[in-house]
C-alpha positions as CSV (number, residue, x, y, z in Angstrom):
1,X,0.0,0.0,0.0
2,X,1.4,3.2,-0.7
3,X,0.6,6.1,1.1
4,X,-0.3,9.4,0.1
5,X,1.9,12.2,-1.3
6,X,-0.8,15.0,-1.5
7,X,-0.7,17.2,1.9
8,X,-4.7,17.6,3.0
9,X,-5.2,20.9,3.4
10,X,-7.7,21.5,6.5
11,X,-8.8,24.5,6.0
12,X,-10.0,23.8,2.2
13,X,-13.4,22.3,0.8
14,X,-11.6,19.4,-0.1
15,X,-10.9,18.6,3.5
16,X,-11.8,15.5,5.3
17,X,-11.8,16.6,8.8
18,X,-13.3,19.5,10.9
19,X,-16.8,19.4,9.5
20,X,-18.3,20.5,6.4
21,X,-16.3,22.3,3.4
22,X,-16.7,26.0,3.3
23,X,-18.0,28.3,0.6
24,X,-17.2,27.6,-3.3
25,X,-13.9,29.6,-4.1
26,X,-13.0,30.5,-7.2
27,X,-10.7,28.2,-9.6
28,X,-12.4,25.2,-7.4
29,X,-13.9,22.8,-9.0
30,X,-29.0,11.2,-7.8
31,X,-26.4,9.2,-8.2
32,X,-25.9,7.7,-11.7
33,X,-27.7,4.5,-12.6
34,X,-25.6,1.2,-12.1
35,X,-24.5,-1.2,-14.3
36,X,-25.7,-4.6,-14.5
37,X,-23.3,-5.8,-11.7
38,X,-23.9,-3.1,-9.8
39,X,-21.7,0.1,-8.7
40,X,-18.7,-1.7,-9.2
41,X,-19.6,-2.3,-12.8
42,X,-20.4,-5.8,-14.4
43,X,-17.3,-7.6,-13.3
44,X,-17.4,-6.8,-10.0
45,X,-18.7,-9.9,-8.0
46,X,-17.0,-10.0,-5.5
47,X,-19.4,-7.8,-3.1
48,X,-22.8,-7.3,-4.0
49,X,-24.1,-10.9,-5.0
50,X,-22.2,-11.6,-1.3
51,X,-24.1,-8.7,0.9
52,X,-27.2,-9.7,-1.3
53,X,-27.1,-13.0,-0.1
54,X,-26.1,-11.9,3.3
55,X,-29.4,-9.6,4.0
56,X,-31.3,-12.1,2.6
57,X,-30.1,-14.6,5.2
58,X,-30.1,-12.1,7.9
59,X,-33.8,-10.6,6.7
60,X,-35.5,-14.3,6.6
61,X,-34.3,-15.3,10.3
62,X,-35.7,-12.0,11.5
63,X,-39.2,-11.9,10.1
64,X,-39.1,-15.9,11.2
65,X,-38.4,-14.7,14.5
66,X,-41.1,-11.8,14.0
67,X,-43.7,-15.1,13.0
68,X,-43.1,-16.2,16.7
69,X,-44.2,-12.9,18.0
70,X,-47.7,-12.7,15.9
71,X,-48.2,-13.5,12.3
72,X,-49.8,-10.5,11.3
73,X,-46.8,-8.3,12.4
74,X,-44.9,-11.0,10.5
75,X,-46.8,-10.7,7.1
76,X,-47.1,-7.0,6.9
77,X,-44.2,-5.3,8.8
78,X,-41.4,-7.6,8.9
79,X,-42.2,-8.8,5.7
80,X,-42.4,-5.5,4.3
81,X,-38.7,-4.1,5.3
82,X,-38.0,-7.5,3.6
83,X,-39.2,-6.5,0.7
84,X,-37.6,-3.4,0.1
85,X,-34.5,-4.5,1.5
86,X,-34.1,-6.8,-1.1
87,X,-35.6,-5.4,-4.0
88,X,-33.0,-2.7,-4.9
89,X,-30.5,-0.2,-4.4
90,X,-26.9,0.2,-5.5
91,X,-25.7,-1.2,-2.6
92,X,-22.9,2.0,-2.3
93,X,-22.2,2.0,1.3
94,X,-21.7,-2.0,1.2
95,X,-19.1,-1.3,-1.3
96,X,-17.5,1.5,-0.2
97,X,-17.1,-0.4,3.1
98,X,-15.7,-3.1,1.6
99,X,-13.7,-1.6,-0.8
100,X,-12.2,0.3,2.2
101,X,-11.7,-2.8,4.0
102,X,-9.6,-4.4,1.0
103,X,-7.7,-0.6,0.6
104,X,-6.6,-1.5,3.9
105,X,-5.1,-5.0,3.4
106,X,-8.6,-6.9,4.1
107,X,-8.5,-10.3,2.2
108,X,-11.7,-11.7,0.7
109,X,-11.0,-15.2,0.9
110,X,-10.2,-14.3,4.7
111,X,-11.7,-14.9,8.1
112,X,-12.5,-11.1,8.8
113,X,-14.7,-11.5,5.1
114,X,-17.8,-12.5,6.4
115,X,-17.4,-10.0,9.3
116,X,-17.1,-7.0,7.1
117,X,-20.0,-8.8,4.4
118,X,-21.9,-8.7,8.1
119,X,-21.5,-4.8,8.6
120,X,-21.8,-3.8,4.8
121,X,-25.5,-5.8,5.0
122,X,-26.0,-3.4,8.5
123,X,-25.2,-0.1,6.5
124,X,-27.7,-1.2,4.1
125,X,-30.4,-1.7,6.4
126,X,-29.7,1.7,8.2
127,X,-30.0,2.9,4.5
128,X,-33.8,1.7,4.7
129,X,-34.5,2.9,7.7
130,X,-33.2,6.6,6.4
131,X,-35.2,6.0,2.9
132,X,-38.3,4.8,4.6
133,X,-38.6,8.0,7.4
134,X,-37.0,10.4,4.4
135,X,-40.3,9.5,2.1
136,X,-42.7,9.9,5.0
137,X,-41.2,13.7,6.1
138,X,-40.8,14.5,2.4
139,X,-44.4,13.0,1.4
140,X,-42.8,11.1,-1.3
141,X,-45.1,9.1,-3.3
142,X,-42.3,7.2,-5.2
143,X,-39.4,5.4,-4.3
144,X,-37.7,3.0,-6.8
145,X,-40.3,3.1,-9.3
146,X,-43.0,2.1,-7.0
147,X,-45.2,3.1,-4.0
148,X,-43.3,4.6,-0.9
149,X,-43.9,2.6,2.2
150,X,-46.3,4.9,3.9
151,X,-48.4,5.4,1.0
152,X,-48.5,1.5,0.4
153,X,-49.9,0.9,3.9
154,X,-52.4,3.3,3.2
155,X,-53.4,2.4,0.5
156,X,-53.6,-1.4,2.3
157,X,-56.0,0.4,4.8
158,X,-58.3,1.8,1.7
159,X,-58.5,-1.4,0.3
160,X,-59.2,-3.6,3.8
161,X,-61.6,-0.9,4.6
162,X,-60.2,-0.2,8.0
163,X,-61.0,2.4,10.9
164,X,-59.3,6.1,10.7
165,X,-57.4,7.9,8.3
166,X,-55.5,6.4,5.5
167,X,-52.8,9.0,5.6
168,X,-52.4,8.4,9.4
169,X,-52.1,5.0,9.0
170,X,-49.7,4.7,6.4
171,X,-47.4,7.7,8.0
172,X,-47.7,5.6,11.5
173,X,-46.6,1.9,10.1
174,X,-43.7,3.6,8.2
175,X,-42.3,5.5,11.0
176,X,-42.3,1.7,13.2
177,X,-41.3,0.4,10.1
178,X,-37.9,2.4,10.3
179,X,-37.7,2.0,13.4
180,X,-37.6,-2.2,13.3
181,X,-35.0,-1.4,10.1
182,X,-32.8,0.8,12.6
183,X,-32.9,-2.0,15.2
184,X,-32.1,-4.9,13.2
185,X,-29.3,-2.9,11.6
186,X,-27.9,-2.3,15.1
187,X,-28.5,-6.0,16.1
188,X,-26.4,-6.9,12.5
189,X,-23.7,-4.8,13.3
190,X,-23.0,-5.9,17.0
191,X,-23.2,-8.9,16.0
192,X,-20.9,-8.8,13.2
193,X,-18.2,-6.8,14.9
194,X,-15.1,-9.2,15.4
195,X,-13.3,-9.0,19.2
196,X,-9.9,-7.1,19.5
197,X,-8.9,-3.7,19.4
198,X,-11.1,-2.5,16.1
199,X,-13.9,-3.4,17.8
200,X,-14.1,-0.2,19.8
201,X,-13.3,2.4,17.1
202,X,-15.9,0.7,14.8
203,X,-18.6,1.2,17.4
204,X,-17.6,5.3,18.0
205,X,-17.4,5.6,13.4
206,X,-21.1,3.7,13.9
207,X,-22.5,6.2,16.7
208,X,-21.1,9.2,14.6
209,X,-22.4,8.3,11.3
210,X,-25.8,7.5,12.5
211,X,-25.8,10.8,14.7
212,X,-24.1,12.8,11.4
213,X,-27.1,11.4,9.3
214,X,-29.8,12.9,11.7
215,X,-27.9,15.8,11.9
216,X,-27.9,16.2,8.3
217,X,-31.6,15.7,7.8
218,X,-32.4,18.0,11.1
219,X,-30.8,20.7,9.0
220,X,-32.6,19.7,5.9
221,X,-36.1,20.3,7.3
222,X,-34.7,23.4,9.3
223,X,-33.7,24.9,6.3
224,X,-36.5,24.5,4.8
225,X,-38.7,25.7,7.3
226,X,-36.8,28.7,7.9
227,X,-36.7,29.7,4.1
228,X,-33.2,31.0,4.8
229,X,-31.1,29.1,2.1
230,X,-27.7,29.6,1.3
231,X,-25.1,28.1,-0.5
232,X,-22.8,27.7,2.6
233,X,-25.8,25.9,4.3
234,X,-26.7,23.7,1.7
235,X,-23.3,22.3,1.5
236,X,-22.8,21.7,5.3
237,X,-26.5,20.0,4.8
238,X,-25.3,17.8,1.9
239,X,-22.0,16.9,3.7
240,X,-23.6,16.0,6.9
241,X,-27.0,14.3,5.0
242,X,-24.9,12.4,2.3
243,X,-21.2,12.8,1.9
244,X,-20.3,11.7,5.2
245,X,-23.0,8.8,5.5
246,X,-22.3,7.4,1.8
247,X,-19.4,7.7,1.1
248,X,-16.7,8.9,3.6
249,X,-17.7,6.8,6.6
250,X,-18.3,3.8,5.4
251,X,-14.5,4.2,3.8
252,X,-13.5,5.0,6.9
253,X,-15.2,1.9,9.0
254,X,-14.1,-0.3,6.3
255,X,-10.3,0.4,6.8
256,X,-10.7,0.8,10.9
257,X,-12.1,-2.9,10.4
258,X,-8.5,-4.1,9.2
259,X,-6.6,-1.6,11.7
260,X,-5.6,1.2,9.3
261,X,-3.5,3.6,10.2
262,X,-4.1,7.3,10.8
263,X,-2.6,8.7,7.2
264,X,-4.4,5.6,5.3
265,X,-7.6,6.8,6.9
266,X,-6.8,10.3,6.2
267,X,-6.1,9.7,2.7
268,X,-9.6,7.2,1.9
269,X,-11.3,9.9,4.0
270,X,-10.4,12.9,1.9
271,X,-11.1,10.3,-1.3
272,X,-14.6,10.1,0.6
273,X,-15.2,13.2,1.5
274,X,-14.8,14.8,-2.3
275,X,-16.9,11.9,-3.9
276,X,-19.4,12.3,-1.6
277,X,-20.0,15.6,-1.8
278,X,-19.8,15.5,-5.8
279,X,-22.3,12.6,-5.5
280,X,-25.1,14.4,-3.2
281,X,-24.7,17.3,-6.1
282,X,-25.4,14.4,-8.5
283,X,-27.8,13.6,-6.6
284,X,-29.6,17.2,-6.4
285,X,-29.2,17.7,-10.5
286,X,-31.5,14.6,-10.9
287,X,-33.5,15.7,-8.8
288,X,-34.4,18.3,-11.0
289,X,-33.5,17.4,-14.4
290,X,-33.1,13.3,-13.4
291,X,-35.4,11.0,-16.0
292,X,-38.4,9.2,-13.7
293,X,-37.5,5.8,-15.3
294,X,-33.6,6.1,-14.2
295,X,-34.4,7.8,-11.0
296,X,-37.5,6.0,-9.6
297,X,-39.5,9.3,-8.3
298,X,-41.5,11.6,-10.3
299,X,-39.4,14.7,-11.8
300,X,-39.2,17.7,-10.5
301,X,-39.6,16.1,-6.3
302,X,-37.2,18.4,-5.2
303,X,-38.6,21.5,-6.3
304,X,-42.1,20.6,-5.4
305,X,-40.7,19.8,-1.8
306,X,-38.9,23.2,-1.7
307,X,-35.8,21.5,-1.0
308,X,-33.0,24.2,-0.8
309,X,-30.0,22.3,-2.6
310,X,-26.6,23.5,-3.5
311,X,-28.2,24.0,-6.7
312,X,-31.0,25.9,-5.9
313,X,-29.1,28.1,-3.2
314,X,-26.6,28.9,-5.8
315,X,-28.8,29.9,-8.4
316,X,-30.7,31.6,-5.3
317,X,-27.4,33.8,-4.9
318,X,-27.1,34.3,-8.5
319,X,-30.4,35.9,-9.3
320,X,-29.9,38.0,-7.3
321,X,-26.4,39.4,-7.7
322,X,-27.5,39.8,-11.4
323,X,-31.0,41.5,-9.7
324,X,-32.9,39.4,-12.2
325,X,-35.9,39.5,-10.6
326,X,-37.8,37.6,-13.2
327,X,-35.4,34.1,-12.4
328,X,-36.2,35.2,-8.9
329,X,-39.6,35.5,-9.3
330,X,-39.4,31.8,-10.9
331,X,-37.4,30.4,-8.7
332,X,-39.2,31.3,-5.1
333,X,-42.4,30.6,-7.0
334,X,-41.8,27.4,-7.8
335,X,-40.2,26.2,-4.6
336,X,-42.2,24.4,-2.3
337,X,-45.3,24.2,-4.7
338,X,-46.6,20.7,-4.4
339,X,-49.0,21.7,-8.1
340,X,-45.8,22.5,-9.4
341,X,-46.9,21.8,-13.4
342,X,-44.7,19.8,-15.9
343,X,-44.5,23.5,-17.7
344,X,-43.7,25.6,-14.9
345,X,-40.9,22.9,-13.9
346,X,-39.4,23.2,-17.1
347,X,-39.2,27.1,-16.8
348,X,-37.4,26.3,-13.9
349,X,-35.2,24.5,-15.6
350,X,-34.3,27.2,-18.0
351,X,-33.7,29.6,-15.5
352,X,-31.2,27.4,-13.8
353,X,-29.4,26.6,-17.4
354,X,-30.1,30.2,-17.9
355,X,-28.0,31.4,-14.8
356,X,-25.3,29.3,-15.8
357,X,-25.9,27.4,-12.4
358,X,-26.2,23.8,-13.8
359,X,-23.0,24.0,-15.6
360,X,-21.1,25.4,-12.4
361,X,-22.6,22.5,-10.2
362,X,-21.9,19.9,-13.1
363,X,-18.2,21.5,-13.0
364,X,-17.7,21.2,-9.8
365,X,-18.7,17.4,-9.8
366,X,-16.1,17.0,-12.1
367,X,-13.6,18.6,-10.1
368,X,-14.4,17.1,-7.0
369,X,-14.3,13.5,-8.0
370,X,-11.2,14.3,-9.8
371,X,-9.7,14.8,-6.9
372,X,-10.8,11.9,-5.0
373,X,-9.7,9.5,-7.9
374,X,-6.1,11.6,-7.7
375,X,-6.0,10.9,-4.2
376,X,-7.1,7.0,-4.7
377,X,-4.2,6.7,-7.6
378,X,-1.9,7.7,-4.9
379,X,-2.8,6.0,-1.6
380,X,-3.5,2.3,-3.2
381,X,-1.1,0.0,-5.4
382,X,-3.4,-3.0,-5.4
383,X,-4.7,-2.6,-8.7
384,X,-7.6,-4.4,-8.2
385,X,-8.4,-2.3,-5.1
386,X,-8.0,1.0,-7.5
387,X,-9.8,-0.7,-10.6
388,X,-12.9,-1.1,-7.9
389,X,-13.0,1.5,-5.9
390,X,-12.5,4.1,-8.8
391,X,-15.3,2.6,-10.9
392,X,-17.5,2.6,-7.2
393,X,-16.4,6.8,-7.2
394,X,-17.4,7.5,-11.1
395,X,-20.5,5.6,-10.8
396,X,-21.8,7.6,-7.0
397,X,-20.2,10.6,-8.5
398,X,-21.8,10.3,-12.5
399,X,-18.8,11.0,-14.2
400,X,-18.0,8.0,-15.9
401,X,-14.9,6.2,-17.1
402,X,-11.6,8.3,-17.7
C-alpha cells in the first residue's frame, strides 16, 4: 500500500476533517444509474451478490423470529422491510465499506470477510430505515419506481376498509417500520463486529455516522422551514445528510475494520469526502433534471418539496447578484409548490441553465471526483483495489470512465 503524497489541506473544501467544506472559491472545481453488476460495474462480484445474499439470510431469520411474535406483524411489517431490502438499491455503502476494507489489506478469501460482508449488510439496512422516514417527512409518493412505504400501507388500509385515516395509517406503520430497520441494523452490526482492538473504534465511526445522518436531515427540514437558504448551508447539509454517511464513513469503518493507520484513513477519508459531496450534487441535479425511469420518483420532487440544494441556493445567490428579478420570481415561486406543473418545472429549468448554475454544479462534480480518484491513484497499489474503488467513485459521483 502506498501512502499518500498529497498534503490535505484543512482548511480547504476538499478537507476531510473538521466538519463540512466552506463556501465555493474561485478556480475550485441522484447518483448515476448502475450497471448490470452493480456500482462496481459488471465484473465486480466479489461484493454485491455476497451482501445480497447476506441480507437475505439475515432478513428471513428476523421476520421468522417476528412469526413467533404474531403472524400479522410477520406478514405485513417484517415482511415488508424485507421486501424493500431486497428489491433494490446500488448497494454503495456495502461497497465503499468493503472496498475500504480491502484498501486497507482486508482479504476476501479471509476470516474477517464475512465480518465485514456482516457490517456492509448493516449499512444497508440503516440505508432503509433513512429511505423509509425520508419519504414519510418528504411526502414522497415514489421510491424505486414504486409506491413509498407509507403510501402502500395506506393504500392497504383503503382497500381492507379499516377504521381512521388512511394517511395516518400509512405515516404511523412507516415510521415503526424504520424503526424495526434501525434495530435490526444495530443488532447486525454488533453482531458482526469481530473481538480485538477495532472493535471499539468501529462502534464510536457507527455512533457518529448514524448521529451525522440525523444531523444532516435535522438541517434539511430546518432549512427549509426557515426559508433561509444559502449556499454555505446547503453544502454543510449535503455533507452531513450524504457525503459523510455514503461515502466517507463507510470508507472509513471499512479500513478501521483491518486496523488502518491514521494517514491511510486520512487519505480514503479525503477520497470520501470529495466523492461524496460531488455525489449528493449528482444527486440534487436529478433531482431536477433526473429521468423518472432512471431515478425512480416523479421529476421535479425536489422542487415541489422546496428543497433548498446546493443548486437551488446557488442559483438563489445568483439571481440576485445579477438583480434578475424575473429568475427570482421563478425560482421562489416554484419552490415548495406541491402543483408544481410539468410546464412551470421546465421554466425552472431554464432559469437554472439560464444562470449558468447547472453547468457550475456539473463543473464542480467533475472537479471534486477528480480529486478523489487523484487521491485514490496515490494512496493504493493493489490494482484491483483502485480498478474497484474508482469505478465505485465514477458511478456515486456520475462522471463516468476516464
Amino acid at each position: 500500500m502506498r501512502r499518500p503524497m498529497a498534503t490535505i489541506d484543512p482548511g480547504s473544501s476538499s478537507r476531510p476533517h473538521g466538519g463540512p467544506p466552506g463556501p465555493e472559491r474561485p478556480g475550485e472545481g441522484r447518483s448515476g444509474g448502475t450497471g448490470p453488476g452493480g456500482p462496481g460495474g459488471p465484473d465486480d462480484q466479489e461484493v454485491r451478490p455476497r451482501v445480497e445474499e447476506t441480507l437475505r439470510r439475515y432478513v428471513t431469520e428476523r421476520c421468522e423470529e417476528a412469526d413467533g411474535v404474531d403472524d400479522t406483524f410477520r406478514a405485513q411489517l417484517a415482511d415488508g422491510i424485507s421486501r424493500f431490502v431486497l428489491r433494490g438499491g446500488k448497494r454503495m455503502r456495502a461497497s465503499f465499506l468493503w472496498w475500504g476494507w480491502r484498501a486497507a489489506g482486508g482479504d476476501p478469501r479471509g476470516d474477517e470477510a464475512d465480518a465485514v460482508l456482516r457490517i456492509a449488510g448493516a449499512l444497508e439496512l440503516l440505508q432503509t430505515c433513512a429511505l423509509i422516514h425520508d419519504d414519510v417527512m418528504d411526502d414522497s409518493a415514489l421510491r424505486r419506481g414504486r409506491p413509498a412505504l407509507h403510501v402502500d400501507f395506506a393504500q392497504r388500509h383503503r382497500r381492507d376498509g379499516m377504521l381512521g385515516r388512511p394517511e395516518t395509517y400509512g405515516t404511523s406503520m412507516a415510521t415503526l417500520a424504520g424503526d424495526l430497520a434501525l434495530a435490526w441494523a444495530d443488532d447486525l452490526f454488533t453482531e458482526a463486529l469481530p473481538d480485538g482492538p477495532v472493535r471499539r473504534e468501529a462502534q464510536e465511526l457507527w455512533r457518529a455516522m448514524r448521529t451525522e445522518m440525523v444531523a444532516g436531515q435535522f438541517l434539511d427540514l430546518h432549512t427549509q422551514a426557515t426559508g433561509r437558504p444559502s449556499a454555505v448551508t446547503a453544502l454543510r447539509v449535503a455533507y452531513l445528510k450524504s457525503a459523510l454517511y455514503t461515502v466517507e464513513r463507510p470508507l472509513h469503518l471499512g479500513a478501521a475494520l483491518h486496523g488502518a493507520d491514521a494517514e491511510l484513513v486520512g487519505a480514503l477519508r479525503f477520497v470520501g469526502h470529495n466523492a461524496g459531496l460531488a455525489f449528493q450534487l449528482r444527486d440534487d441535479l436529478l433531482g431536477v433534471f433526473g429521468d423518472p425511469r432512471q431515478t425512480g420518483k416523479p421529476a421535479g420532487d425536489d422542487v415541489r418539496e422546496g428543497k433548498t440544494t446546493y443548486l437551488v441556493a446557488l442559483a438563489l445567490a445568483r439571481a440576485e447578484a445579477l438583480g434578475d428579478t424575473s429568475a427570482r420570481a421563478v425560482l421562489r415561486e416554484s419552490l415548495g409548490d406541491r402543483t408544481l406543473s410539468p410546464e412551470r418545472l421546465a421554466r425552472f429549468r431554464e432559469v437554472l441553465t439560464g444562470l449558468g448554475v447547472r453547468a457550475a454544479v456539473e463543473e464542480r462534480i467533475e472537479r471534486l471526483s477528480e480529486l478523489a480518484l487523484r487521491q485514490l491513484y496515490r494512496t493504493c497499489d493493489d490494482p484491483v483495489v483502485v480498478r474497484h474503488l474508482a469505478a465505485v467513485v465514477r458511478t456515486a459521483t456520475g462522471t463516468g470512465a476516464r
